[in-house]
N, C-alpha and C positions, 0 to 999 in steps of 0.2 A: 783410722786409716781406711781409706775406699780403695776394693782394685775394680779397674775399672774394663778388665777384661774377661773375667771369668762370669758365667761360663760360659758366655759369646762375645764377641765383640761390639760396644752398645753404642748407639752416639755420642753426639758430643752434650755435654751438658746444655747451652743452649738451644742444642737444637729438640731435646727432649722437654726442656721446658717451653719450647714454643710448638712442640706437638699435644702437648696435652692442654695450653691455652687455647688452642683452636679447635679441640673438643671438649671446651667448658670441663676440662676433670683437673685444673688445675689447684690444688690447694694450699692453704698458706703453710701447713709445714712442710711441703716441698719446694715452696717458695723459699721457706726458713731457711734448710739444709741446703740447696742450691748456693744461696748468698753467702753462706759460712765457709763451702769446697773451693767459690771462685774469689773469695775474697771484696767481692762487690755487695754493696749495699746493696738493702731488696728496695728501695724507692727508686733504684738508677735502674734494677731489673723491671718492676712495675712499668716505668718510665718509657723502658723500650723496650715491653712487649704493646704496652699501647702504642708506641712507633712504629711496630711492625701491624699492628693491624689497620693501626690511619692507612698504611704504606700498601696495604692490600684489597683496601674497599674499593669498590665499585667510581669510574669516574664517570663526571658528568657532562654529559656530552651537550655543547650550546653550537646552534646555528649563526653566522652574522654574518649580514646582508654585506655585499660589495665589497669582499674581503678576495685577496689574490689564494686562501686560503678557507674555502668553506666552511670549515669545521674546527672547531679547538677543544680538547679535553683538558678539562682543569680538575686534576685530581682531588677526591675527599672538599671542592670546594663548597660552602652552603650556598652561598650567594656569588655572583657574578657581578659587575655593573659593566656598561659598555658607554665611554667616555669619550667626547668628540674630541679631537686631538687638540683643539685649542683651547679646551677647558683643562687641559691634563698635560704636564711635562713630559717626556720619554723619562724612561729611566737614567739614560744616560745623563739628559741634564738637571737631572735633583741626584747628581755626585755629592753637590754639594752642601743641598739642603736636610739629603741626608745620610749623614756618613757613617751610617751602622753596617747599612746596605754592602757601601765597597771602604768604607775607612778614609778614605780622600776620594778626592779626581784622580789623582795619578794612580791607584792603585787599582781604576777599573779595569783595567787590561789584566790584573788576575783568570778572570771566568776564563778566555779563549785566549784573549791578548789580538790576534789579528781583529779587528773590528768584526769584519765577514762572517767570523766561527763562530757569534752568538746567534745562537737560536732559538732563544728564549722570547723573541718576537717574529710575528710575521710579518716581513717585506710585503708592501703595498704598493700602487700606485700612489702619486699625490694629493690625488684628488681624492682617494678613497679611503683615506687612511683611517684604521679603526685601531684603536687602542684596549687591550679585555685587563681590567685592574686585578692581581690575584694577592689578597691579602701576605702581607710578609709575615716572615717565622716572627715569635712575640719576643724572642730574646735573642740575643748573640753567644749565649753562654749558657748551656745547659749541662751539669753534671749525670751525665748519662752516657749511651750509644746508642746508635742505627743501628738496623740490620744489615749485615754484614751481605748484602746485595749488590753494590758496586765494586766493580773487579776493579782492584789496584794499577792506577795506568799515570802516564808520565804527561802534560801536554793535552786531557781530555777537557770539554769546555762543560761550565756547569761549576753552581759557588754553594755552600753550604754555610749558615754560621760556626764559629770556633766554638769547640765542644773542647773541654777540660772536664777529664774525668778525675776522679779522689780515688785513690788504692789504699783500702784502710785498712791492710797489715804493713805501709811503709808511714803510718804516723810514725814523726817523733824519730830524734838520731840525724844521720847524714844522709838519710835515703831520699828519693824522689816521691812525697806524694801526692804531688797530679802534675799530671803530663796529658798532653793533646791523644785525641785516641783519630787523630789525619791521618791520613798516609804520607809520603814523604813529600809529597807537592806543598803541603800547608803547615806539616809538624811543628819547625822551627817557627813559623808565622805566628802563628796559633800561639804559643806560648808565648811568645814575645810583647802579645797584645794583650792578653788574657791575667796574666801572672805578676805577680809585685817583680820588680827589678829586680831582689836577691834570689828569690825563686828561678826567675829567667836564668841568672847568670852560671847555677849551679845544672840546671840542664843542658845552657848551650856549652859548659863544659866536657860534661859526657858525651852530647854530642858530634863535638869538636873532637875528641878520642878516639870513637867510631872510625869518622872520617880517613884520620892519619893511621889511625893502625888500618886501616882497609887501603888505603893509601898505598904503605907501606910493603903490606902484602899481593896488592895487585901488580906493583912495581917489581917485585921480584919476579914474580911469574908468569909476565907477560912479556919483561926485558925493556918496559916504555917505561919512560917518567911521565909525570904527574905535570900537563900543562895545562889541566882545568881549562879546555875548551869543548865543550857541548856538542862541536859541530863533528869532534871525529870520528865518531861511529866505530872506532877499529873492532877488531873482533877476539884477538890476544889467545892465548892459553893460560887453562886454569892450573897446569900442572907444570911446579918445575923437577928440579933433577931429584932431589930429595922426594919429591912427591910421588913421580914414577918411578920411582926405584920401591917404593914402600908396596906400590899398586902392584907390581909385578910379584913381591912378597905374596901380598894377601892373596891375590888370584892363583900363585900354586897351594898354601895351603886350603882354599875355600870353593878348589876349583871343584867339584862335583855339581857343585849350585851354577858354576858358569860356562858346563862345556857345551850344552845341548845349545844349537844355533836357534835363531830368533827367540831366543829365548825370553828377551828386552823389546820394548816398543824402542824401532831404531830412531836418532835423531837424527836432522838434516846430517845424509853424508859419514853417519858415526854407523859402526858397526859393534860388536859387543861389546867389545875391549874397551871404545873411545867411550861408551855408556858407562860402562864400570868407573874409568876412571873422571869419568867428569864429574859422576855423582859423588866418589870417595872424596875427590878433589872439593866438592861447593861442603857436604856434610863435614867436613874434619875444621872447615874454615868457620863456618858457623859456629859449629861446638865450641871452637878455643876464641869464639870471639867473647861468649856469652861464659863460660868454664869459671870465672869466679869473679861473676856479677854477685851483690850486694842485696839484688831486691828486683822485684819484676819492672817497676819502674825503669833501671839501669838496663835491663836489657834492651828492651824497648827502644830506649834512647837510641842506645849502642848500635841497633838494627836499623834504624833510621837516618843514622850518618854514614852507616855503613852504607845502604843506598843510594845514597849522596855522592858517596865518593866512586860506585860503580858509574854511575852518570857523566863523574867527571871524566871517566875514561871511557866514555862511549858504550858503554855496557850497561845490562839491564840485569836487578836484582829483586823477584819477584819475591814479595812475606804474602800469607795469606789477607786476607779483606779483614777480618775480627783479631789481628793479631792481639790486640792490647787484653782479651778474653781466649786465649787460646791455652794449650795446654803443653807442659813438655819441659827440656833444661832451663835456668834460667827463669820461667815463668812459676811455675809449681812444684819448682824442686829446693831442699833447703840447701844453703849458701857453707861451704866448706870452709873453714880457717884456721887456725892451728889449735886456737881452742880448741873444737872438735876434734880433732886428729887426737890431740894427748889426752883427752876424756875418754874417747872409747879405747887409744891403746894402755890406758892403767886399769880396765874395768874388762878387758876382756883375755885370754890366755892364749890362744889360737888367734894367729895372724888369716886365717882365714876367715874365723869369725867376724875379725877386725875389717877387712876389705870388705865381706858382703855388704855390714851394716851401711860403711860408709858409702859403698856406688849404691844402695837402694835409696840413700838420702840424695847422689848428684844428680841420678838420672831417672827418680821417679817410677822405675821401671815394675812390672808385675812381678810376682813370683816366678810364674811361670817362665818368664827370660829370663830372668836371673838365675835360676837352675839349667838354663842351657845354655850358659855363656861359655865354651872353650878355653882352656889355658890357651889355644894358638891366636886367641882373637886381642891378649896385650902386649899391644905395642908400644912406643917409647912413652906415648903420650892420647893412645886412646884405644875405645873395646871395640873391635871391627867383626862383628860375624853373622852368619845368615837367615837369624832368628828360628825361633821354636818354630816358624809355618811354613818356614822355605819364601822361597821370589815367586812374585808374580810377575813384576818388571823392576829397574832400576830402583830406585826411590824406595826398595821394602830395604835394602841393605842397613843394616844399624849400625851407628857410628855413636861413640859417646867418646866425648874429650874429657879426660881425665884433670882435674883440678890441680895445679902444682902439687897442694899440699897432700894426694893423697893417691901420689901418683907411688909412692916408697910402699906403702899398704900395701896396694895391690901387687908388685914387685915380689913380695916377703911369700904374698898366699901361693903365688906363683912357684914359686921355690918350693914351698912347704909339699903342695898337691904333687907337684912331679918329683919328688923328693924321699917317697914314701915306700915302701917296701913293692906295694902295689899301685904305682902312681896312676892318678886321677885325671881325666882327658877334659872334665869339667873346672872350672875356677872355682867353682862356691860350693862342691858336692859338704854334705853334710852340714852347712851354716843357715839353708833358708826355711826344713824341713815343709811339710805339709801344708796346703795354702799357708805358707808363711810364717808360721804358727813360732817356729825356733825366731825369725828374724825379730819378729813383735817382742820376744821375753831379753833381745840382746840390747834392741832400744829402751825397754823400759830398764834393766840394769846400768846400761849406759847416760839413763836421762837424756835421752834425745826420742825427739815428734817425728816418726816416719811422715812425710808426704802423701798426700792421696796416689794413690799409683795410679799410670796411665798407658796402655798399651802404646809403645814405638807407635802404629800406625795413625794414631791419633797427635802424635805430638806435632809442634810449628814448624821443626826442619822438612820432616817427612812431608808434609803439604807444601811447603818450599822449592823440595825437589819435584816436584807433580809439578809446578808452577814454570821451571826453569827453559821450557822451550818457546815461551815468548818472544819477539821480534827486538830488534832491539827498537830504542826512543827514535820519534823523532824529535829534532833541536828544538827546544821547548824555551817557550820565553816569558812563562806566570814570574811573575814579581814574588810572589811566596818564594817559589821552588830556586829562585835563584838568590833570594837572600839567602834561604838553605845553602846552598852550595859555597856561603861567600862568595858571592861574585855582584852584587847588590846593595846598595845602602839602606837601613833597617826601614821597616814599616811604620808607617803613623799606629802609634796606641788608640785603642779604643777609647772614644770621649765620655766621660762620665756622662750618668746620665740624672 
């Protein structure tokens, strides 16, 4: 068990392994232990950290005569050649000749889709037209990632080969392992091409889940149905009645943290309140979308159609850039089911015992939060409270959604703590002890693997909500992203090679 916030708060695993690769102190048993916390092979890590430093060298800057465009930099390229245009097709017209590039003709309107929006060439005159060759990626399929450098956007022009990554704690069972590590323009694409048929069909299932349960929930809260057009940009509410009724709960007991004014970076037009409640509103939605996923693979999915389905309603739902390596419920936290539930409740005596163990397995969380969680902060269906370091702005508030199965636990501890001659203002007083110390000898009696623990601030929702003041889409017309959406007939497969 790693915590990963004592006794400061550290970065993220990535980003510390690519701080110490770029001062040559990187070693192979921190390469080891890295690849074992995040569940990725260390050849997909290797892989791309040499992608982040191709991705950072120096480019090459070449001159060519009679160009509307003096100057072209071709990144990390070694060689250049410069092609008289009649010796050389456009890209456009070897769609055909070769179809790794865009997979058909028809599917070259991916990159921007308006012809106009590529700018991957530079417009000439006729007479002058110069063509700069830059050799293509060597595969279409690499199990690996990028560096998490391009900021997730809807509609942006610019084509990448399909990457399918392998998560090699979902071999084997019902789980997902490998899913596209795209964002939601290509996810569904990407798989589709990539993947044997039964593989596909079990992803674009969860998928498909996402979708309508996001569907589902946006339909309540917003009062609009679901007409899957692109074009309507509405702007809706994330909050319905049940939802502001809960808000207005939390903010009298947790109101110390919310009375001081500016206390929040305001949003377009929002002033405390509509902060508070937007964030509780997007984190509670998150939580119970991912609250008892199966495998990281599933979340992921589930995140990606839920995307989908924000689009359909003219709404934008921003996940971090490295989701598919990020950290938090769902991703690096173990999966609750009733197995577990009736394991730790016949191996433990104290219902409080029993609830600590199981929220340090839903939600990942450090000792250190886990010793300041509030009896006031459970609610019917999740832990709402202000954290051990207080607000900086919106986004620190902690939200965990409680897993059906183990939502009666916490319930019982609940009762016990306030029940007690000298009742307890905390939920887990007495169960986590000293860095952790009691919680570790509750899991090893119980037979269950604590999770690496990850400070709240570090986890995918929390970066989520940093993300959420984004613009919304414009109407986007990639052939990926609208197959995604079903609205599109499937993509040509990739042709053997």
């Amino acid at each position: 068990m790693v915590d990963a916030s004592v006794p400061t708060l550290r970065p993220s695993e990535l980003e510390r392994l690519a701080q110490l690769d770029e001062h040559n102190e990187l070693s192979a048993e921190r390469m080891r232990s890295t690849s074992q916390r995040l569940g990725v092979p260390e050849e997909d890590l290797r892989r791309w950290l040499a992608d982040r430093r191709a991705a950072s060298a120096p480019t090459r800057r070449i001159d060519v005569p009679g160009t509307a465009s003096p100057r072209v930099d071709v990144p990390g390229a070694p060689a250049t050649r410069i092609d008289p245009p009649e010796a050389a097709p456009t890209q456009a017209d070897a769609a055909e000749a070769a179809p790794t590039q865009a997979d058909a003709a028809e599917a070259a309107p991916t990159q921007a889709d308006p012809p106009e929006a590529a700018t991957t060439q530079t417009d000439a005159p006729e007479a002058a037209t110069t063509r700069i060759g830059v050799p293509d990626p060597p595969t279409t399929r690499i199990d690996g990632f990028e560096p998490p450098t391009r900021q997730v956007g809807y509609g942006q022009a610019g084509h990448r080969p399909s990457r399918i990554i392998t998560l090699s704690e979902a071999a084997g069972g019902g789980l997902l392992p490998q899913i596209s590590d795209g964002d939601v323009t290509t996810f569904l694409a990407d798989a589709y091409r990539s993947l044997p048929p039964q593989e596909f069909a079990r992803i674009d299932a969860v998928y498909t889940d996402g979708i309508q349960t996001t569907c589902r929930w946006l339909a309540e809260h917003t009062g609009r149905q679901c007409r899957h057009d692109l074009n309507q940009n509405g702007v809706g509410s994330w909050l319905g009645p049940r939802g502001a009724g809960l808000a207005e709960y939390m903010l009298s007991v947790l109101q110390p943290r919310l009375s001081s004014p500016n206390r929040f970076q305001p949003g377009p037009g929002a002033g405390v309140v509509d902060e508070w409640n937007d964030i509780l509103s997007l984190y509670r939605f998150l939580g119970s979308l991912v609250a008892d996923s199966p495998s990281r693979g599933h979340t992921i999915t589930r995140l990606r159609g839920a995307q989908a389905a924000f689009l359909l309603h003219g709404l934008r739902l921003d996940l971090p850039p490295d989701l598919a390596y990020s950290v938090g419920p769902g991703l690096t936290t173990v999966p609750i089911d009733h197995d577990v539930i009736a394991r730790v409740r016949a191996r433990t005596a104290d219902p409080v015992d029993a609830a600590a163990l199981v929220t340090a397995l839903f939600t990942g969380a450090t000792a250190m939060e886990l010793n300041a969680i509030p009896c006031v902060a459970l609610t019917a269906d999740a832990l709402i409270f202000n954290g051990p370091i207080g607000y900086t702005h919106a986004p620190d508030l902690y939200v965990w959604v409680i897993p059906p199965s183990a939502r009666t636990l916490l319930y019982d501890a609940r009762v016990s703590q306030e029940s007690r001659p000298t009742p307890n203002s905390k939920l887990f007083t007495g169960a986590i002890g000293g860095a952790g110390f009691r919680l570790r000898r509750l899991a090893a009696a119980c037979e269950v693997s604590l999770p690496d623990l990850y400070h709240w601030h570090h986890s995918w929702i929390r970066r989520a909500g940093l993300l959420r003041m984004s613009e919304q889409p414009a109407p986007v017309r990639n052939t990926d992203l609208l197959f995604g959406l079903k609205l599109a007939p499937r993509p040509r497969r990739r042709r053997a090679r």
